[in-house]
N, C-alpha and C positions, 0 to 999 in steps of 0.2 A: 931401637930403630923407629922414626918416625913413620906411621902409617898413612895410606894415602888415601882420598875418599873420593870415587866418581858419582856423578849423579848419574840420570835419564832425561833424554830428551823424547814425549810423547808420539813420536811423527806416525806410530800407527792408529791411527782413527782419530786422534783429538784425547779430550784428558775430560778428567772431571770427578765429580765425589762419589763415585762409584768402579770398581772393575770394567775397564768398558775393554775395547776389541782387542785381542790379541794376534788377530788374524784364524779364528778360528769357528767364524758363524756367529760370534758375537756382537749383537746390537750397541752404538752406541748410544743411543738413545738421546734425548734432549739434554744431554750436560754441558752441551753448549760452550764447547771449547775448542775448537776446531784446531787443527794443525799449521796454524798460520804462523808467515814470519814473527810478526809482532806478539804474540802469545809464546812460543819456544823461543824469541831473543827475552822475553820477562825472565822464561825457566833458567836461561840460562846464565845470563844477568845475575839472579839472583845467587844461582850455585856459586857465580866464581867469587859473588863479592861474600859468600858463606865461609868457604876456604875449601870449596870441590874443586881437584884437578884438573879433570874433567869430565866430561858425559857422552855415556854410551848413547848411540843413535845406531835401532836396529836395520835388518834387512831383509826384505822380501818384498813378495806381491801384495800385503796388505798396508806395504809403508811408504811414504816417499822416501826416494830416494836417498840414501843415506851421504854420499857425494855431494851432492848439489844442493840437499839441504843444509849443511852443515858447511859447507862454503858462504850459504844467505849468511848464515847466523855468524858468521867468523867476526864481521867488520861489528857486527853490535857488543864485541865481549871485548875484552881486553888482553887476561893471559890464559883463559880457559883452554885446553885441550880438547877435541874431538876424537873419540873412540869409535872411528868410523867402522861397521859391521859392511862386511864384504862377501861375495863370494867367487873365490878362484876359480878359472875354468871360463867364465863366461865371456873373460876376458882374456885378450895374450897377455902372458906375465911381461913383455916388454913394456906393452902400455898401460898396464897396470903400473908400474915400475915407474915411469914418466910420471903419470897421474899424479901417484905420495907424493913423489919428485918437488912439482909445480907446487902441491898441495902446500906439503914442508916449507918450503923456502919462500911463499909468496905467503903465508901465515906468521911467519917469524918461530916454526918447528911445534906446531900445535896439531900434529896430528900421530893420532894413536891408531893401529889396526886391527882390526878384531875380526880376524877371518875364519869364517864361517862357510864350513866345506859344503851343508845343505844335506839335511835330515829326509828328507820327504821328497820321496821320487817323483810322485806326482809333480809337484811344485816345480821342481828340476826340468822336468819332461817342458814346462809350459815356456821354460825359457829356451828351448831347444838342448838342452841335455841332458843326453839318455844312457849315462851311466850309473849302476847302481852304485850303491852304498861304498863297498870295496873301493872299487875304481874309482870314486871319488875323493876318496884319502888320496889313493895312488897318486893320481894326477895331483892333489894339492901338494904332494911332497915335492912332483917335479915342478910345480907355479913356485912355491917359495926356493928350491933351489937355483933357479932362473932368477928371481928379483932380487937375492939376498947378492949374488954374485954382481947383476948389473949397478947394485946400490953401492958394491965393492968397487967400482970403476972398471971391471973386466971385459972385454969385448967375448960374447957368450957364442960359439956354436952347442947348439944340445936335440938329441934326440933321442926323446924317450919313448916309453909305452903308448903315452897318452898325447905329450905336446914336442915341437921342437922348432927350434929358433935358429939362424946361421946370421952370424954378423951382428948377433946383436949390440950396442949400445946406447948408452947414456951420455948427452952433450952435457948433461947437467946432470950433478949429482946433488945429494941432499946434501943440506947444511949441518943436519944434526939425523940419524938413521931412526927411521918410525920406528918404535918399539913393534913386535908383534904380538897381541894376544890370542889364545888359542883354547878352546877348549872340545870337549869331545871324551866320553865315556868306554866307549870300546876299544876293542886291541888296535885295529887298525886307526884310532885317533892318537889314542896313547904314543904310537911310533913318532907319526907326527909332529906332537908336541915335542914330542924330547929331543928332534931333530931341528926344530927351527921356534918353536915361540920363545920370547922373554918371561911374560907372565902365562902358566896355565891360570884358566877359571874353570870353576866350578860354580854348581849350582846349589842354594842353602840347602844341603841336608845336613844332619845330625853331626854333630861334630867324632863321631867315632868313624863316620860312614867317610866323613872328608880326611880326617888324618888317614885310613887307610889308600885313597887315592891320592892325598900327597907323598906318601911311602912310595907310591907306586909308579908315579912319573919322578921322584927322585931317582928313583933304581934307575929306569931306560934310560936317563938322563945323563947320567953317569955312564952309563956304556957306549953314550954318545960325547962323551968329556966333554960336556955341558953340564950349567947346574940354570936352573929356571926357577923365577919368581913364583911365587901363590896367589888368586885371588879369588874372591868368592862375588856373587851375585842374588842379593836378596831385597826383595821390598822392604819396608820398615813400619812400624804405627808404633812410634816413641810419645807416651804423654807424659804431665805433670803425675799422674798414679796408674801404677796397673792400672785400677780399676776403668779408668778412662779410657787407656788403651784397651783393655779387651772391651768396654763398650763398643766403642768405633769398630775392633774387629766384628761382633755380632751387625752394627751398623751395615757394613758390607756385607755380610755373608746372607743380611735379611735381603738384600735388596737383589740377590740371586734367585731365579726363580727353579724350581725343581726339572721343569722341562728344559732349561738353558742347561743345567748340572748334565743330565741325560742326554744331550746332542753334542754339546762339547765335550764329553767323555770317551762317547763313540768314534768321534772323531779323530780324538786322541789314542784312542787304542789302536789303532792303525800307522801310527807311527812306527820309522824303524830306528829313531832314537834309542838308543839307550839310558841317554840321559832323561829323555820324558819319561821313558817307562819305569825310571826310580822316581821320578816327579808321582806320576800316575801310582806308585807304592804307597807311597806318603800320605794322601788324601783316601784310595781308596774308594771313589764316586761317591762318597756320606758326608752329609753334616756333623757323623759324631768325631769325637776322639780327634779332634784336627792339631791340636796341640802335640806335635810328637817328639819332642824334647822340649825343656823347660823355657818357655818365651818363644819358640820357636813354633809359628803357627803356618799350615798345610793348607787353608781357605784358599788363597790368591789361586791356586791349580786345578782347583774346580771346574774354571771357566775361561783360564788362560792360558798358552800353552805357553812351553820354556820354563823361564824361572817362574816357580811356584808358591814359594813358601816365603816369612816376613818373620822379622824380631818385631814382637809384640812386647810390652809393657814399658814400666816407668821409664825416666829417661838413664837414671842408673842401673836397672835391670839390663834394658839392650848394650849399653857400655860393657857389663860386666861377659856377656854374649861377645860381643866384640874383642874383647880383651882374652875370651877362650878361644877364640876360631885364630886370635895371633897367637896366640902360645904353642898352638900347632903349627905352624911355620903362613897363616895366611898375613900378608903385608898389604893387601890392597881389596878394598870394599865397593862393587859398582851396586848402586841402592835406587832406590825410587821409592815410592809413596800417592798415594789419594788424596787428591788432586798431586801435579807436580808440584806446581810452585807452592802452597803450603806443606807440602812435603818437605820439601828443603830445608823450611825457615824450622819444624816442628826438629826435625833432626841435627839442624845444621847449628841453630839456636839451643839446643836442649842435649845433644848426644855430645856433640865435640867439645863444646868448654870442657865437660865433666875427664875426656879423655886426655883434653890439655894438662888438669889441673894435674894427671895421674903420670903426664910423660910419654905420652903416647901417639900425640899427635900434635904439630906445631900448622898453625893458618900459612900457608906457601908462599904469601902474598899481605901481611898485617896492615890496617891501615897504621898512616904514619902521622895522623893527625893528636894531638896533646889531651890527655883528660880533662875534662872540663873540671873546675874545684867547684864543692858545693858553695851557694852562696849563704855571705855570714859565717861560713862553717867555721872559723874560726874566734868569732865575738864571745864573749865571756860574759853574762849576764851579772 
């Protein structure tokens, strides 16, 4: 099975050769890359003409908008995909429902969803809702039973715990139906997933820690006669030698200061993530021992919240990383890297040939233009 590879597009705080914001107190300091159209049409540009499907573009209060920017960026790309991060609830699932709708059909079916029920009540509270953790699965279960049905062409009455709709419809239906991503750590995410995403994700832990969570939405999956995709979410620092790579990793890690470790820590232990708080396992608040399976490096979570961790070394070491997390059933990779856009070219140029050569990965998209012949290559002295 060919595998599929997403990028990132920066839109929280700007990008640059360092960790910069994750939305979590951290400075971005003068890296001088701001979240402009013309800087994320470059990132993104570059992914597609890489061979990235698409690119995730997060969601919150530390980001623009993930809709509206990724709308800007549509007309600069070509077949790229948009993994737009959403969160249910804040909107009625009808006009959510429209939204993809428009999104899909006036893109030519470039949009991906990546819904995001919201970790941090706080945060929740600041957008006007003020249900906890529970009840916000709840109600995401009833947002996707409502949009999956109106994306079915059904005229919806529903009235649930949390939402309810009479009459509703769709004058337009999609072309092609958004895929949904989903991910989420605890029981009450778990349900979720097994009831309506395509792809679950997950975030890079250890590969014994992810095969037992793919085991584990397989099962609910199944007793929802469903089966769902796999995908994972990790940074990357692919070089020409380990040794490079874990320079650049020390690179980063030097240019974290011990009181940023210390305030984005605190911060982070407050979360009611489940998933950060195997994030926050991983690293541990130290600069030691960050390496916690082979390539597989814990730094990035120090200071950013969400995905944590990055395949470090050669460009065949991280391949060969890749080629373990599919053997356990992962089929899809959303990646990023410092800076973006040489992130792409380091991985996009150096990881994927090597997975082409091995059968693992075909460009979605090849150019169609003829090899050039060397010249004279043929003359005979």
């Amino acid at each position: 099975m060919t595998l599929k590879f997403h990028w990132f597009l920066p839109t929280n705080g700007g990008d640059g050769r360092h960790v910069v914001s994750g939305g979590h107190g951290v400075d971005a300091g003068s890296a001088g890359r701001p979240a402009s159209v013309p800087y994320l049409g470059q990132v993104a540009r570059s992914a597609e003409q890489l061979g990235f499907e698409g690119a995730l573009t997060p969601t919150g209060a530390w980001c623009e908008d993930a809709w509206l920017a990724t709308a800007m960026l549509a007309p600069l790309s070509e077949r790229l995909k948009f993994l737009v991060a959403f969160r249910p609830g804040l909107t009625s699932p009808t006009l959510a429902a429209q939204m993809a709708t428009t999104y899909q059909n006036l893109s030519g079916g470039r949009l991906l969803l990546n819904v995001v029920t919201g970790g941090e009540s706080h945060e929740q509270r600041a957008y006007g809702d003020f249900l906890d953790k529970d009840g916000r699965y709840a109600r995401c279960d009833e947002f996707l039973t409502v949009v999956r049905a109106l994306w079915a062409g059904e005229t919806v009455d529903y009235a649930g715990e949390h939402l309810a709709v009479e009459g509703a419809r769709l004058q337009q239906l999609p072309h092609v139906l958004p895929e949904i991503y989903f991910g989420g750590s605890s029981p009450a995410a778990g349900r979720v997933a097994a009831r309506h995403a395509d792809v679950y994700l997950t975030w890079g832990e250890p590969p014994a820690a992810v095969a037992a969570k793919i085991a584990w939405i397989r099962a609910l999956a199944a007793e929802e006669g469903r089966q769902v995709r796999f995908g994972i979410r990790l940074h990357t620092i692919p070089r020409d030698t380990a040794a490079e790579a874990w320079a650049e990793a020390d690179r980063l890690l030097a240019g974290i200061d011990d009181a940023t470790i210390a305030s984005v820590q605190s911060g982070l232990a407050r979360s009611e993530s489940e998933g950060q708080r195997r994030m926050l396992a991983l690293n541990r608040g130290t600069r030691d021992d960050l390496e916690v399976y082979p390539n597989l490096w814990a730094g990035i979570g120090l200071v950013r919240g969400g995905a944590g961790t990055a395949l470090v070394g050669s460009f065949d070491e991280v391949a060969d990383r890749i080629e373990e997390y599919h053997e356990l059933g992962i089929e899809e990779f959303v990646l990023s890297g410092y800076p973006h856009l040489e992130g792409s070219y380091w991985f996009g140029e150096g990881v994927l040939p090597i997975l082409e050569h091995r059968g693992l990965w075909k460009h979605p998209a090849p150019p169609s233009y003829a090899q050039a012949s060397v010249p004279f290559g043929s003359v005979v002295a």
